[in-house]
C-alpha positions as CSV (number, residue, x, y, z in Angstrom):
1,X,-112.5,-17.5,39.5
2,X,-112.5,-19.3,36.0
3,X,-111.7,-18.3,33.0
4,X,-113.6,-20.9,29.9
5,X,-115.7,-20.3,26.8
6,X,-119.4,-20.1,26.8
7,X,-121.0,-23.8,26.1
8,X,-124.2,-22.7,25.5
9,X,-126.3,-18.7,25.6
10,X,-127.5,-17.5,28.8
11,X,-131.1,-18.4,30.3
12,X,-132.5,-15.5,31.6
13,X,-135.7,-16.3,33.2
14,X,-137.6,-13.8,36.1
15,X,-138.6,-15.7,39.6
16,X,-142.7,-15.2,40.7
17,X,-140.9,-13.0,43.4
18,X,-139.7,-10.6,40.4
19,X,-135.8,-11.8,40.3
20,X,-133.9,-12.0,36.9
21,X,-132.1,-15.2,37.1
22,X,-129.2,-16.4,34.0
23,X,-128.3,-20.1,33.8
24,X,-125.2,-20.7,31.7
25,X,-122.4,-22.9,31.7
26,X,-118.7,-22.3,31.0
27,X,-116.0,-24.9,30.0
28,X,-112.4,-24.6,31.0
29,X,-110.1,-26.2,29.8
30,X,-106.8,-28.8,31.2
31,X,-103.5,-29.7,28.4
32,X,-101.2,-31.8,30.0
33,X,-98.6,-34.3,28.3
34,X,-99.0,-38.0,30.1
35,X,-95.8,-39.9,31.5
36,X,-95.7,-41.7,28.0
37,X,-95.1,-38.2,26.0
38,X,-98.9,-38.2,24.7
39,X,-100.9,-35.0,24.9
40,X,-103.7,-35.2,27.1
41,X,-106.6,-33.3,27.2
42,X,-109.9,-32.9,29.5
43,X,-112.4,-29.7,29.6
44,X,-114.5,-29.2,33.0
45,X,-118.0,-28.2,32.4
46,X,-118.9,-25.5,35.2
47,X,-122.6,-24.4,35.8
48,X,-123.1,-20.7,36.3
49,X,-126.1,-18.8,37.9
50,X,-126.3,-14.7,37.8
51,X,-128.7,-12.6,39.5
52,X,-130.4,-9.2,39.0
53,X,-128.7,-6.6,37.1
54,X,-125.8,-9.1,36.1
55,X,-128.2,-11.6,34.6
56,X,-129.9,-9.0,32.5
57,X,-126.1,-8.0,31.4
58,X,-125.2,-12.0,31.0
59,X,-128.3,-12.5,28.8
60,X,-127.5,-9.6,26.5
61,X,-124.0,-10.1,25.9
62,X,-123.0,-13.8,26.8
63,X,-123.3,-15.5,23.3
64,X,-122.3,-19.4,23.0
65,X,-118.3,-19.9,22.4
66,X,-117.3,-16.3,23.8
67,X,-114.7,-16.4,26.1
68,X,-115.4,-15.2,29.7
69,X,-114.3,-14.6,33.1
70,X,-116.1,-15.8,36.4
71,X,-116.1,-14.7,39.7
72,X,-118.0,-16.0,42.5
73,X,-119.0,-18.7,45.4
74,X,-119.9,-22.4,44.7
75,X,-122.9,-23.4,46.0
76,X,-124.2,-27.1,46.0
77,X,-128.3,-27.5,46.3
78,X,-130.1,-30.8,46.4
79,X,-133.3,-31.8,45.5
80,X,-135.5,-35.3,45.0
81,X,-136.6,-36.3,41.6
82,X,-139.5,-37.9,40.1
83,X,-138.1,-41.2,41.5
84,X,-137.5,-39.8,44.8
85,X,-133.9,-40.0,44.3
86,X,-131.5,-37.3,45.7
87,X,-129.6,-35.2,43.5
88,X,-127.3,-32.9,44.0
89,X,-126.0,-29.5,41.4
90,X,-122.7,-27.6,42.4
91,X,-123.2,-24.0,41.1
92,X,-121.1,-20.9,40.6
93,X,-123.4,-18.0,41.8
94,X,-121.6,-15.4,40.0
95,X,-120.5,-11.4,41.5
96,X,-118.3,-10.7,38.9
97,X,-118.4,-11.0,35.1
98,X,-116.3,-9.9,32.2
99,X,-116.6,-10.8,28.7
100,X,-113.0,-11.4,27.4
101,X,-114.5,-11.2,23.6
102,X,-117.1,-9.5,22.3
103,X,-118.7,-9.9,18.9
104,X,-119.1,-6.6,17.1
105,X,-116.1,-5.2,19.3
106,X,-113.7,-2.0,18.1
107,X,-110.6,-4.2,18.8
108,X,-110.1,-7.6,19.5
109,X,-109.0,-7.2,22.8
110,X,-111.5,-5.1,24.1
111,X,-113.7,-6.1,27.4
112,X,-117.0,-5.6,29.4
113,X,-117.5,-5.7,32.6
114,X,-120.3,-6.5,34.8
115,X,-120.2,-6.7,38.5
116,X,-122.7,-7.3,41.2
117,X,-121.1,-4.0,42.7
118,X,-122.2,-1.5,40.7
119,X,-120.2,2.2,40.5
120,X,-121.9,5.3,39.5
121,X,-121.7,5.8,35.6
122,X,-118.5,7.7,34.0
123,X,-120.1,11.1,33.9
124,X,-119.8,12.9,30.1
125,X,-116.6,13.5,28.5
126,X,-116.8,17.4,29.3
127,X,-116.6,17.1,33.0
128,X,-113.6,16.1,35.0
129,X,-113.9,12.7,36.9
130,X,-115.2,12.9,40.3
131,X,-111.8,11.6,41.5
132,X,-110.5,14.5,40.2
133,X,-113.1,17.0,41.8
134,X,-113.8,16.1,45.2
135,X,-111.3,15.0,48.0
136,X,-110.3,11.6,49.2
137,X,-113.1,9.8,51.6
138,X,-111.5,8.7,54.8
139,X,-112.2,5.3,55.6
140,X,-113.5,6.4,59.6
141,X,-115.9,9.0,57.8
142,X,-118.1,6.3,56.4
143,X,-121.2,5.5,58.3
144,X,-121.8,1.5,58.5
């Protein structure tokens, strides 16, 4: 989980298999005062891959300089380059983003969401939540 401002827009691109893929990369940010009294800082650069559904979201909303939330696994690949060198590219594939900021926004401190895991849409303002209709689902009712 990180928490950083956008360094750069999203790079949505689609795999030959038919995949939406977003590259992006978040900085985060470490203050600290020194032993000496001095003010010290250093930002961390972290690369960030989305998926699917979530990289079509991260390439509409994600705009340089927001500030966003990041949830997900690291994941280190390696590959050889032209001079047959080994390199190496820690990733964050993300699950779960929310954009902390959103240009155009009702009020500043409103938030998106998007998640890997997605929920059924909030049905129309006119009928009652299905929390509020239907009973609770017991855990040893569900099938897998």
């Amino acid at each position: 989980m990180i928490i950083g401002n956008m360094t750069r827009d999203p790079e949505v691109k689609t795999t030959p298999s038919g995949q939406t893929v977003a590259n992006f990369s978040v900085a985060t940010n470490l203050v600290w005062t020194d032993q000496s009294g001095q003010k010290q800082e250093k930002a961390e650069f972290h690369n960030i891959v989305a998926w699917r559904k979530l990289a079509d979201i991260c390439g509409q909303y994600l705009k340089k300089g927001g500030k966003v939330y990041v949830e997900g696994r690291l994941q280190t690949r390696s590959w050889d380059d032209q001079t047959g060198n080994k390199k190496y590219r820690t990733e964050i594939i993300a699950d779960n983003v929310i954009m902390l900021d959103r240009a155009g926004a009702s009020r500043p401190d409103s938030r998106t969401e998007a998640t890997n895991n997605y929920a059924q849409p909030e049905p129309p303002h006119n009928e009652p939540a299905a929390a509020e209709t239907e009973e609770e689902i017991n855990v040893d009712d569900i099938p897998f």
